[in-house]
DRENZA-574624 format. One record per atom (N, C-alpha, C): x, y, z. Coordinates in steps of 0.05 Angstrom, whole numbers, padded with zeros to 5 digits, always signed. Layout:
XYZ/...
//
This chain:
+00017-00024+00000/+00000+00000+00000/+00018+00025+00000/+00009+00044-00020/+00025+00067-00020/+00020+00090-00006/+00039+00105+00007/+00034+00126+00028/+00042+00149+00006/+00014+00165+00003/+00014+00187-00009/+00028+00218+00003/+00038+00231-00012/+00062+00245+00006/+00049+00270+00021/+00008+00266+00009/-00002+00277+00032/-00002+00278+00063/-00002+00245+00057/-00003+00232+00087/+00031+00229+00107/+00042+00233+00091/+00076+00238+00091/+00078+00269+00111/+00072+00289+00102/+00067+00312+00112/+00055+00317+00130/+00030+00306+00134/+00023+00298+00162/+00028+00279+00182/+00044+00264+00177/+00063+00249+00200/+00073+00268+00213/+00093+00279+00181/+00117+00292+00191/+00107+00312+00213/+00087+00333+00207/+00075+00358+00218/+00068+00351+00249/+00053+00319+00255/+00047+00312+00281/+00075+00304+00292/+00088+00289+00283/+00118+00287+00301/+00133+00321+00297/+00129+00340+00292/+00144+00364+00291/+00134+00374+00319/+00097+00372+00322/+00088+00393+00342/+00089+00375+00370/+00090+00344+00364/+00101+00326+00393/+00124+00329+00401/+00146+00340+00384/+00176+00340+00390/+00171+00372+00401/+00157+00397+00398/+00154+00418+00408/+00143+00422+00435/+00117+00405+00433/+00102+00410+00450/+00112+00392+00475/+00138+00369+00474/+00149+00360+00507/+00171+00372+00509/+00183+00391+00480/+00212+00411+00488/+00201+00432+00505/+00171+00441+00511/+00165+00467+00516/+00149+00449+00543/+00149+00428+00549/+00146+00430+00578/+00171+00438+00604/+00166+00452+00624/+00185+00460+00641/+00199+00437+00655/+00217+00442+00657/+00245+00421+00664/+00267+00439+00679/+00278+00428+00698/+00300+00447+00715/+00328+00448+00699/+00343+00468+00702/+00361+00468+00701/+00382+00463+00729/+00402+00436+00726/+00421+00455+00756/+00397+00440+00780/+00415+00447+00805/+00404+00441+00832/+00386+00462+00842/+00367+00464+00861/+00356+00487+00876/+00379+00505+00890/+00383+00532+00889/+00402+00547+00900/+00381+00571+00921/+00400+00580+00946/+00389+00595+00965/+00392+00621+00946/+00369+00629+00955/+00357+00656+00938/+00359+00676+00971/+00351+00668+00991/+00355+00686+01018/+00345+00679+01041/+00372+00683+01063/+00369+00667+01074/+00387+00691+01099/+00382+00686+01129/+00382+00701+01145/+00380+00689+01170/+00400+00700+01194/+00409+00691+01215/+00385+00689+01239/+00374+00675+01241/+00354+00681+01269/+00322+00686+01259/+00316+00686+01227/+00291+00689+01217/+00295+00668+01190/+00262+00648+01201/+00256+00628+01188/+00234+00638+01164/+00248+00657+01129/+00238+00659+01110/+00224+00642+01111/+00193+00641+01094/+00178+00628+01082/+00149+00642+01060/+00137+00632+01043/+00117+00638+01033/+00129+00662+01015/+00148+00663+00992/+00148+00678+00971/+00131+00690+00952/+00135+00712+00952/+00110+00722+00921/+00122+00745+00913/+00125+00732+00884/+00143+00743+00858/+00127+00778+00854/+00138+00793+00851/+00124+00817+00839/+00117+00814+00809/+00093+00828+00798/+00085+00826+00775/+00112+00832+00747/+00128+00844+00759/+00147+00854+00737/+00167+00837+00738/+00169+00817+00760/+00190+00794+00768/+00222+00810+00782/+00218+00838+00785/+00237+00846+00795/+00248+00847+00824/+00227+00837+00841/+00228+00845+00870/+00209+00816+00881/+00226+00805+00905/+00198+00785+00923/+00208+00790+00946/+00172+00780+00961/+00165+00789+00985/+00162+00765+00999/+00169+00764+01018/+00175+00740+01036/+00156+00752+01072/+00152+00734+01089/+00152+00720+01108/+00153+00720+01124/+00152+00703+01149/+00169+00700+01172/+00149+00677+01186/+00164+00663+01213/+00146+00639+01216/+00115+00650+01233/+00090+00650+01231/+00070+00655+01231/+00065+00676+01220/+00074+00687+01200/+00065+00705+01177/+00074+00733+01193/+00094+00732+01215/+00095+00768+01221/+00119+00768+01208/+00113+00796+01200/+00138+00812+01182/+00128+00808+01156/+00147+00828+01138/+00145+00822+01109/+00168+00844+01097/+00182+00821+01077/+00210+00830+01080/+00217+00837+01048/+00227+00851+01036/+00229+00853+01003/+00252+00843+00995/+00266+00834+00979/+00284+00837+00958/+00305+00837+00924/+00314+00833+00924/+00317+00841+00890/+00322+00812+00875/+00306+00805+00853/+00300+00777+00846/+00328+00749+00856/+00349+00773+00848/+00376+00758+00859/+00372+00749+00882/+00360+00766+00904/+00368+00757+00925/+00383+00779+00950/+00387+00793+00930/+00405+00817+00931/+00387+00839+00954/+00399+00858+00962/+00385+00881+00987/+00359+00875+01000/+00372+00848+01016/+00351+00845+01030/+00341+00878+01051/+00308+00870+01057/+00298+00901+01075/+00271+00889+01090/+00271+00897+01107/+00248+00898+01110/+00225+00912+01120/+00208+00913+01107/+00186+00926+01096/+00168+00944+01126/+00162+00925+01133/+00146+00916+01168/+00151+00895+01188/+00146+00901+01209/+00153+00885+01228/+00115+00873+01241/+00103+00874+01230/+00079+00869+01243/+00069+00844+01227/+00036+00837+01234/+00035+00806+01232/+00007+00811+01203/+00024+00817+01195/+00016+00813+01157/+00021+00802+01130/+00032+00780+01147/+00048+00768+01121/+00022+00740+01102/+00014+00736+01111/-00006+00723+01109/-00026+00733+01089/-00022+00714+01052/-00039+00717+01039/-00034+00750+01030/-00012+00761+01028/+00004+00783+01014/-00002+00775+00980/-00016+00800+00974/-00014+00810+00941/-00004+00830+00932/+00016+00835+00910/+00018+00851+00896/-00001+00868+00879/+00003+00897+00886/-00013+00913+00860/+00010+00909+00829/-00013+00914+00802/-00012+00905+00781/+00019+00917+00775/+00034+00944+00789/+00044+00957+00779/+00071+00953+00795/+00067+00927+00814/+00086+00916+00833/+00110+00948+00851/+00084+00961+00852/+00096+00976+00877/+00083+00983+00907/+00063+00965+00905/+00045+00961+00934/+00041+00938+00934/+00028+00929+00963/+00028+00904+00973/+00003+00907+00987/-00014+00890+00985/-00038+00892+00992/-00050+00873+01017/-00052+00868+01039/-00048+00849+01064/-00067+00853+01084/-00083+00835+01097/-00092+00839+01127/-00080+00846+01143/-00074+00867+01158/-00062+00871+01171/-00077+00868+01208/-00062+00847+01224/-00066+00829+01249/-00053+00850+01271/-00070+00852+01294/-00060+00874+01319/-00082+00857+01341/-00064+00861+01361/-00081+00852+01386/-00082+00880+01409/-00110+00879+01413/-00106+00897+01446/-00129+00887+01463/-00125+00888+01486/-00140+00887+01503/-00137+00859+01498/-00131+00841+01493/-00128+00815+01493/-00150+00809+01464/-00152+00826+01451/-00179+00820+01428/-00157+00825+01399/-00168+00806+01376/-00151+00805+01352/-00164+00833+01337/-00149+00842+01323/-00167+00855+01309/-00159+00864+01280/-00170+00864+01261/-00156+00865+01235/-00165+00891+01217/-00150+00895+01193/-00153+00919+01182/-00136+00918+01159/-00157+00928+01132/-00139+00921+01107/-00130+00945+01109/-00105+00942+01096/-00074+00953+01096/-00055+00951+01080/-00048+00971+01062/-00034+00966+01030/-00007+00980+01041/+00018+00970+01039/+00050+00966+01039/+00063+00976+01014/+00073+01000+01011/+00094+01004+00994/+00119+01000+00990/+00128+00985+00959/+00148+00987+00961/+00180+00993+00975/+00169+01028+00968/+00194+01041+00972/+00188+01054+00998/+00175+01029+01019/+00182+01038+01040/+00165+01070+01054/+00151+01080+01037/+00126+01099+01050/+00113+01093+01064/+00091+01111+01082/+00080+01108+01105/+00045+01087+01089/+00050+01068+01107/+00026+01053+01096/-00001+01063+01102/-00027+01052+01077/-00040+01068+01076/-00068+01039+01091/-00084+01043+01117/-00095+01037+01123/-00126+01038+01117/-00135+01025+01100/-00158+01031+01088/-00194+01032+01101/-00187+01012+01121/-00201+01011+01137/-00199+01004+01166/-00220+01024+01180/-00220+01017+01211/-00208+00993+01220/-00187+00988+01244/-00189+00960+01250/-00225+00936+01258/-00226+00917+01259/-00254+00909+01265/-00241+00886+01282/-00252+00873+01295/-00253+00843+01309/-00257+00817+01285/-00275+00827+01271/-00277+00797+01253/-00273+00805+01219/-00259+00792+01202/-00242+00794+01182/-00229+00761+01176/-00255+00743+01172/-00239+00717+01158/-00234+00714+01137/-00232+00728+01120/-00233+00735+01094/-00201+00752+01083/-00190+00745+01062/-00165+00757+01052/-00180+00792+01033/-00172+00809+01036/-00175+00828+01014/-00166+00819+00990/-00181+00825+00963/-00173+00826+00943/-00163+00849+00923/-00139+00852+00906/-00151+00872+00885/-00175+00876+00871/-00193+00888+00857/-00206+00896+00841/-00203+00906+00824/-00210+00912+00796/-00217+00936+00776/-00181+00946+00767/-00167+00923+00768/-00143+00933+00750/-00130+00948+00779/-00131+00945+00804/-00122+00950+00827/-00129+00990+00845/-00156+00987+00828/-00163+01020+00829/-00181+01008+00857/-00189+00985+00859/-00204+00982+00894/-00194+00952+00895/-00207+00953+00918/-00200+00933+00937/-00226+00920+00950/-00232+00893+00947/-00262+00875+00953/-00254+00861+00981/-00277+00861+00994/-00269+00844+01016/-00301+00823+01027/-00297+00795+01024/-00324+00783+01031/-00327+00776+01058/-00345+00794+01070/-00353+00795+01103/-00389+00791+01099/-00396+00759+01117/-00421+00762+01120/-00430+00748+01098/-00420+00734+01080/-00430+00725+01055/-00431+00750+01038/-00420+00780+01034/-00435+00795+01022/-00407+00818+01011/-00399+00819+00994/-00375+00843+00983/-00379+00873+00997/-00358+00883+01008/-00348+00904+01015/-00326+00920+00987/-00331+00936+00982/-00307+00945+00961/-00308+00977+00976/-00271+00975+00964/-00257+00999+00976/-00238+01021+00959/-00240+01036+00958/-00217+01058+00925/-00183+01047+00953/-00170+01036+00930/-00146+01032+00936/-00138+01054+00948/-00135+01074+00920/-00124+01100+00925/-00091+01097+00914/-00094+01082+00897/-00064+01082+00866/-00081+01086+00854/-00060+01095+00837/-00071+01104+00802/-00053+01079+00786/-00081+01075+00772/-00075+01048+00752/-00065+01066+00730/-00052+01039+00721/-00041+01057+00694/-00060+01067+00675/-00048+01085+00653/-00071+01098+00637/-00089+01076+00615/-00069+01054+00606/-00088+01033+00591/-00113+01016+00602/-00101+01014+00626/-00133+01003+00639/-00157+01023+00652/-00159+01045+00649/-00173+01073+00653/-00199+01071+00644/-00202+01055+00612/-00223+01056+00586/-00237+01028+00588/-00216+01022+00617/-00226+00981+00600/-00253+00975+00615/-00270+00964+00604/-00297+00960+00623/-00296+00943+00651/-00318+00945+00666/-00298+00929+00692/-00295+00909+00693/-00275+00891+00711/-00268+00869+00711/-00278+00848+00738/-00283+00831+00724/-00295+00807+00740/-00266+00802+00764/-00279+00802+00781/-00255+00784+00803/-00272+00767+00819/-00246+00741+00826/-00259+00714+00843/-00248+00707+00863/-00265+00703+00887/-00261+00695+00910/-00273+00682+00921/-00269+00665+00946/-00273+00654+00961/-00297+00661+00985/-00322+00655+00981/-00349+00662+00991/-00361+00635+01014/-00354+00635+01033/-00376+00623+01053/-00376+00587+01033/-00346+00576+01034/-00349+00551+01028/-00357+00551+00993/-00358+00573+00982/-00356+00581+00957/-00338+00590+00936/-00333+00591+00911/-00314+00605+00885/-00336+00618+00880/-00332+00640+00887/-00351+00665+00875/-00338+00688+00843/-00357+00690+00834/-00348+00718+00807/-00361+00735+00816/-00341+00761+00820/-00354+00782+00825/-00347+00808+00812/-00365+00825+00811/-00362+00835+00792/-00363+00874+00800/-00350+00885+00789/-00347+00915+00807/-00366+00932+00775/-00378+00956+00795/-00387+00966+00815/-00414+00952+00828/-00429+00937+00820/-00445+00926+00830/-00448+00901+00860/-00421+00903+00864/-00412+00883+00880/-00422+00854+00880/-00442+00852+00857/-00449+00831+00859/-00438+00805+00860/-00445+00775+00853/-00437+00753+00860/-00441+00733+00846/-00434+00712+00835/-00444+00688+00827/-00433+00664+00829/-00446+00640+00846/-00433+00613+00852/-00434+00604+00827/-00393+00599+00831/-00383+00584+00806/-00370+00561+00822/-00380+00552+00844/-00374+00528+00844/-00372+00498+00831/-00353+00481+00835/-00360+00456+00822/-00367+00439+00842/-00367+00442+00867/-00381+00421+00886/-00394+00433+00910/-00418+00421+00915/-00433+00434+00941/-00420+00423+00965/-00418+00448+00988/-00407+00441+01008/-00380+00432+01016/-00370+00441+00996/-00334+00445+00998/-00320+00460+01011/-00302+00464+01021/-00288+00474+01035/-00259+00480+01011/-00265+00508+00996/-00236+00512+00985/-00220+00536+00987/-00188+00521+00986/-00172+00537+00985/-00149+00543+00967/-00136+00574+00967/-00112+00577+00950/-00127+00576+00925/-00148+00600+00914/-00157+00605+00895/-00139+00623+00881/-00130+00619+00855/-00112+00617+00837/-00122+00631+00809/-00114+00658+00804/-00132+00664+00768/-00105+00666+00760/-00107+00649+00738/-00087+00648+00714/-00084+00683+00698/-00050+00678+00698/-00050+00705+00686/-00061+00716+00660/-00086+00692+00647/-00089+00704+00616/-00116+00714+00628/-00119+00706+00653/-00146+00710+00661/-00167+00690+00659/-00164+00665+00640/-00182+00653+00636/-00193+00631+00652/-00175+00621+00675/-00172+00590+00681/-00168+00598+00717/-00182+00582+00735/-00173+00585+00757/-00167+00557+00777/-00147+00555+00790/-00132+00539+00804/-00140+00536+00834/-00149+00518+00837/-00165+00522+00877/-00152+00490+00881/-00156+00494+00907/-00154+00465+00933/-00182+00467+00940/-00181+00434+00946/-00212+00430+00962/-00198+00415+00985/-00204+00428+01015/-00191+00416+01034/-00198+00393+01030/-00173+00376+01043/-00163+00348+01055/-00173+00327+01026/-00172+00348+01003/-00183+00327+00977/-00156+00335+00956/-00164+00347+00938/-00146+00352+00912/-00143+00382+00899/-00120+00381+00878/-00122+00399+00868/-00132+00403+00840/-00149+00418+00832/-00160+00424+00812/-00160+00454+00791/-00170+00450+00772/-00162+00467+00753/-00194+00466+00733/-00201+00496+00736/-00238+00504+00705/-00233+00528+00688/-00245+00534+00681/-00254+00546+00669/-00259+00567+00683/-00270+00597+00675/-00275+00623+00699/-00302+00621+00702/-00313+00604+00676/-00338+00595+00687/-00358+00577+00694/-00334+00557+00710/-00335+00530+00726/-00340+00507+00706/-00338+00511+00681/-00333+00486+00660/-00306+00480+00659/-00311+00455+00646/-00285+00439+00640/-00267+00440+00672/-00277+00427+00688/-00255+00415+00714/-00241+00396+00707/-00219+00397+00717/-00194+00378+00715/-00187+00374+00739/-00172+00352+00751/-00165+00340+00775/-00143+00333+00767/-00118+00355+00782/-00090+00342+00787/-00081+00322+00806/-00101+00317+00815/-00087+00295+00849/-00082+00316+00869/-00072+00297+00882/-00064+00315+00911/-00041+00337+00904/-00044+00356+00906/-00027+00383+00918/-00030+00404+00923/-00025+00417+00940/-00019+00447+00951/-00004+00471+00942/-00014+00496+00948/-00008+00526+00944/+00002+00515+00920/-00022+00530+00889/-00014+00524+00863/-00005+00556+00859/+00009+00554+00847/+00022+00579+00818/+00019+00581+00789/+00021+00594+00774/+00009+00596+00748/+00049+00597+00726/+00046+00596+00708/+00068+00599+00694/+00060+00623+00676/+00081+00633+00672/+00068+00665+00664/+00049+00660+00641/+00059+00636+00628/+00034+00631+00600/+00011+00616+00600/+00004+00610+00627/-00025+00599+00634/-00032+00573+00626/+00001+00555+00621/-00008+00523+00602/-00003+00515+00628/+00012+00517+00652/+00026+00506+00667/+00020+00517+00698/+00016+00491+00724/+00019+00509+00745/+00036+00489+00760/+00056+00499+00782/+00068+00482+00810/+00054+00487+00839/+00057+00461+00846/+00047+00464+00868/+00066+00448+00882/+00064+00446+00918/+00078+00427+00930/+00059+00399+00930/+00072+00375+00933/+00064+00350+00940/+00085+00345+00963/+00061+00340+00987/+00081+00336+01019/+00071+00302+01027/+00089+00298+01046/+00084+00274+01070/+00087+00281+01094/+00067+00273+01112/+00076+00282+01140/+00071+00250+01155/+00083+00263+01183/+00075+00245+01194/+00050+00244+01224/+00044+00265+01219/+00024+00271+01230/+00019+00289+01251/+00051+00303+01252/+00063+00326+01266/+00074+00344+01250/+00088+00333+01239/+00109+00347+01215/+00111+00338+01189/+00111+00357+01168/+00120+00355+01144/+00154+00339+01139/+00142+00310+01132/+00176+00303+01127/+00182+00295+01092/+00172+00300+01081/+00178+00301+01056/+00152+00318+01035/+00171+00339+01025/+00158+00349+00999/+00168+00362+00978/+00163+00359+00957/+00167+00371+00930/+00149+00381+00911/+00165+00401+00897/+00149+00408+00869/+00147+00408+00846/+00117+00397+00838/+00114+00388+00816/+00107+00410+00799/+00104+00406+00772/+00089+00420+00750/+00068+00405+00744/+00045+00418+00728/+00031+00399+00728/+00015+00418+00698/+00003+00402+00674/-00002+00418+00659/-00035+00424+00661/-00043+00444+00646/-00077+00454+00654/-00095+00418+00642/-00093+00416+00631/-00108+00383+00617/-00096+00367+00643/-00080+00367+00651/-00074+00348+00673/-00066+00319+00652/-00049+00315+00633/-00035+00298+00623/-00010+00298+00638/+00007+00319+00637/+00038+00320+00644/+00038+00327+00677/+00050+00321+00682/+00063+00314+00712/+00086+00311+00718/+00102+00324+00717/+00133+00318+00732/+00150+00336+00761/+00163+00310+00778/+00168+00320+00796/+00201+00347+00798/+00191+00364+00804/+00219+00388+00796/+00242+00389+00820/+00240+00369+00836/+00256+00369+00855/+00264+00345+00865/+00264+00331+00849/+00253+00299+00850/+00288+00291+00858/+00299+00307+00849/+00336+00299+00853/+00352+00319+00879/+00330+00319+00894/+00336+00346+00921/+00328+00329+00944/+00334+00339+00973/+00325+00324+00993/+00314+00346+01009/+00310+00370+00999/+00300+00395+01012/+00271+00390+01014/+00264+00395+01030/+00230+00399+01038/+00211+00427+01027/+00220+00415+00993/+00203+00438+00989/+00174+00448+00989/+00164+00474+00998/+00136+00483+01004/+00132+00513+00993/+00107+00512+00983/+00095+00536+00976/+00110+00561+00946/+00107+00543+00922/+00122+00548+00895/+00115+00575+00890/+00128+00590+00881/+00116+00615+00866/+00134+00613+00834/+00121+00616+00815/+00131+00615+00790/+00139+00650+00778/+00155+00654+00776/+00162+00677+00765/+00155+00689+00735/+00139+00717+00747/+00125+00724+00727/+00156+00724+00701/+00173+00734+00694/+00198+00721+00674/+00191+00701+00661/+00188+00677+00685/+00189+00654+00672/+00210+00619+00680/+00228+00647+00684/+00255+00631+00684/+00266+00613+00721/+00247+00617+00731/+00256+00618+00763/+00229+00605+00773/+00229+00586+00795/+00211+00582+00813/+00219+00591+00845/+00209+00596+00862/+00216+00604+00894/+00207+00579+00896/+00220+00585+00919/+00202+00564+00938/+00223+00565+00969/+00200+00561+00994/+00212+00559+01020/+00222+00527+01038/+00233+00530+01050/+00241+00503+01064/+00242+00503+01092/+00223+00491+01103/+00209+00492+01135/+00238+00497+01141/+00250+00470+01144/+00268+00470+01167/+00300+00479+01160/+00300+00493+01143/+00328+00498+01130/+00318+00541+01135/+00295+00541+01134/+00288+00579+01140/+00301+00586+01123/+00294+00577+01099/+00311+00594+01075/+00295+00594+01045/+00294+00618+01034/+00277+00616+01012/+00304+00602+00985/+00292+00584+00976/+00308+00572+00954/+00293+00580+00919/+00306+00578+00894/+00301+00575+00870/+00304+00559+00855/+00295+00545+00832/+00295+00532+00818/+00297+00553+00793/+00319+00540+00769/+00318+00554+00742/+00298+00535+00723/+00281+00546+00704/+00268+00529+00688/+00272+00531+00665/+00274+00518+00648/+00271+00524+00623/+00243+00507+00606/+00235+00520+00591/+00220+00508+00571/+00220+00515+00547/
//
């Protein structure tokens, strides 16, 4: 039987884009190397700035929050108070957007609270309150700030100026985490809509892909998953924790741990692709306990922290 050199060309064309498409999955270069690391303070919980120039780190129960230069380079730090916990960057990676935790009178009390850069006097957005289970969000290209208290959106004017291209753009949907819910919400109306995929879940480490399209959650003590923004097409990665996005939205890491029922004694990080076909472990040749991946908006770099070593480490990637 003769193979017409139609069918010749299409071999060839499918083995061209299979030989592309596993050269362009992420693969380490090299060993994990200390990215920063410090005498008497146990770094943890990295997050890359949007421009990949600057990360913000840590400390062990989330007090403090510390900056430095992607190298590694002038370490500073930022604050000494108990806000490290669930830290975002504004779009323009020169504020930091955080709960900010205070106790008096023996009572907790919290208050959203945006962190600059370069070290200016932080801008407290709202009253302290007693109850605040909820993380602040950006909004609207980072011109406000959402917060879900009560089952019900609070929105706040940041008080930055977004850049001038997002000024014109109509508003933008943002998603969060609602009373055992993935909510879409949407500014100025504050409204809401359950985009859940399962009733009565408990999720966490909600995740929007940087193209915007795709979002990344945990369902406690179950798996990690990956939809659509509007809860179609779910995928199930298996078990793992605190996911990250790859700046081009095919790809996210997360950690995969073991404990023993006190302590974390083994973990690493994987990649894992949006279809959930590809899977590989990125530390698989390390004995470091790695936790909590951040993928660098670049590209080129993963963070990541190590309980018992108190030191933020990197991975190089290539794809």
């Amino acid at each position: 039987m003769r193979i017409t050199k139609y069918k010749i060309i299409a071999i060839a064309l499918f083995a061209i884009t299979t030989i592309l498409n596993v050269s362009a999955q992420p693969r380490t270069i090299g060993t994990p190397e200390i990215l920063i690391q410090q005498n008497g303070v146990n770094f943890q919980a990295p997050v890359w700035s949007p421009d990949g120039n600057t990360i913000a780190v840590t400390a062990d129960r989330y007090v403090g929050i510390w900056l430095a230069e992607a190298d590694g380079s002038n370490l500073r730090q930022l604050t000494d108070a108990d806000a490290g916990y669930g830290l975002s960057w504004s779009n323009d990676s020169e504020a930091i957007l955080t709960r900010l935790n205070s106790t008096e009178n023996r009572r907790r009390n919290h208050a959203i609270t945006i962190f600059y850069a370069d070290g200016s006097t932080p801008n407290q957005i709202t009253e302290s309150r007693e109850k605040m289970d909820a993380l602040p969000k950006w909004a609207q290209f980072g011109e406000q700030v959402v917060l879900i208290e009560n089952d019900k959106v609070e929105a706040f004017d940041s008080g930055m100026e977004i850049p001038q291209r997002f000024k014109n753009r109509p508003s933008q949907a943002f998603y969060i985490l609602k009373n055992n819910a993935i909510a879409k919400g949407m500014i100025p109306t504050n409204s809401t809509e359950n985009i859940s995929p399962f009733d009565d879940a408990q999720y966490l480490n909600l995740e929007v892909s940087p193209d915007g399209q795709k979002l990344a959650f945990e369902v406690y003590a179950g798996n990690l998953f990956v939809m659509n923004v509007d809860g179609s097409n779910l995928i199930d990665l298996g078990k793992a924790n605190r996911p990250s996005w790859s700046p081009d939205s095919r790809y996210l890491v997360a950690s995969v741990s073991e404990d023993n029922g006190y302590n974390i004694t083994k973990g690493d990080i994987f990649a894992f692709s949006i279809d959930g076909t590809y899977r590989v472990n990125l530390t698989e040749n390390s004995d470091l306990i790695a936790q909590n991946p951040d993928w660098s908006p670049i590209g080129s770099k993963i963070a990541f922290d190590v309980p018992d070593k108190g030191a933020i480490y990197t991975l190089t990637i290539q794809q």
